[in-house]
TORDO-298759 format. One record per residue (C-alpha): residue in three letters; x, y, z. Coordinates in steps of 0.2 Angstrom, whole numbers, plus 5000, padded with zeros to 4 digits. Each point is the difference from the previous one (the first is absolute). Layout:
N
ALAXYZ...
//
This chain:
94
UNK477747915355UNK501449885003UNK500149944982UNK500250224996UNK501349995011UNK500949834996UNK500050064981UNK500450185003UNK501749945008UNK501149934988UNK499850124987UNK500550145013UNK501249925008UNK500849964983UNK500050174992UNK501050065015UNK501249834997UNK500350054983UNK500750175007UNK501049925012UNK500349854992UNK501950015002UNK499950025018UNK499049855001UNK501349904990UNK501350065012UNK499449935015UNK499549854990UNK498150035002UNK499149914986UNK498750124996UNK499249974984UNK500850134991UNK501649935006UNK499749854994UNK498950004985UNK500450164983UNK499150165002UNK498749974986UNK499549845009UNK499550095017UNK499350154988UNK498849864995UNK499849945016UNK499650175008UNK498850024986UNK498949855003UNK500050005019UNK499550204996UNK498449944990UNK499649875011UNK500250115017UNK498550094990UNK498949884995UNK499949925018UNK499850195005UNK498650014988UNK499249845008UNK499650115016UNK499150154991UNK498349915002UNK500049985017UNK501050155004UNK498850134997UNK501350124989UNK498850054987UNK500750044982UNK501650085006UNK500949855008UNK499949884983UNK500150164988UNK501850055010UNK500749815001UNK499849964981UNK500450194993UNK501050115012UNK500750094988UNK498550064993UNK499150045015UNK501650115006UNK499650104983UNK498550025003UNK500150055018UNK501350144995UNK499150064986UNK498450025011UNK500750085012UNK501050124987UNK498350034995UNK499250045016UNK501650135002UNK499550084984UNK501949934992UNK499950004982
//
């Protein structure tokens, strides 16, 4: 659990840098979007996302999640879609 949370912290504390990156350099805070170009932290957001999943994925053995856990982790898109299409279908939406 503390690895999810060590590796899920950068990325999210970054995205918000980004947007407040100018604030940051004000009060001389070196953030890493301060210090270091957008597409850099992009990248750097990106593999610290991945990673935060594979450790998360580590834990679904042991965790007793079933299916659902592993198939949301690695394909959230695609389970939203299917969730709002199976409940437009239980409505009867076209």
């Amino acid at each position: 659990m503390f690895l999810i949370v060590f590796f899920w912290t950068p990325p999210h504390t970054w995205a918000l840098a980004i947007r407040y990156r100018e604030d940051y350099a004000g009060a001389n805070v070196p953030m890493l979007p301060v210090v270091r170009s957008a597409p850099v932290v992009a990248r750097l957001i990106m593999v610290y996302s991945v990673v935060t999943v594979l450790v998360s994925l580590t834990l679904w053995p042991v965790a007793h999640t079933g299916w659902l856990y592993p198939a949301v982790a690695v394909d959230p898109r695609r389970c939203a879609a299917l969730a709002i299409r199976t409940a437009a279908g239980a409505r009867g939406v076209a």
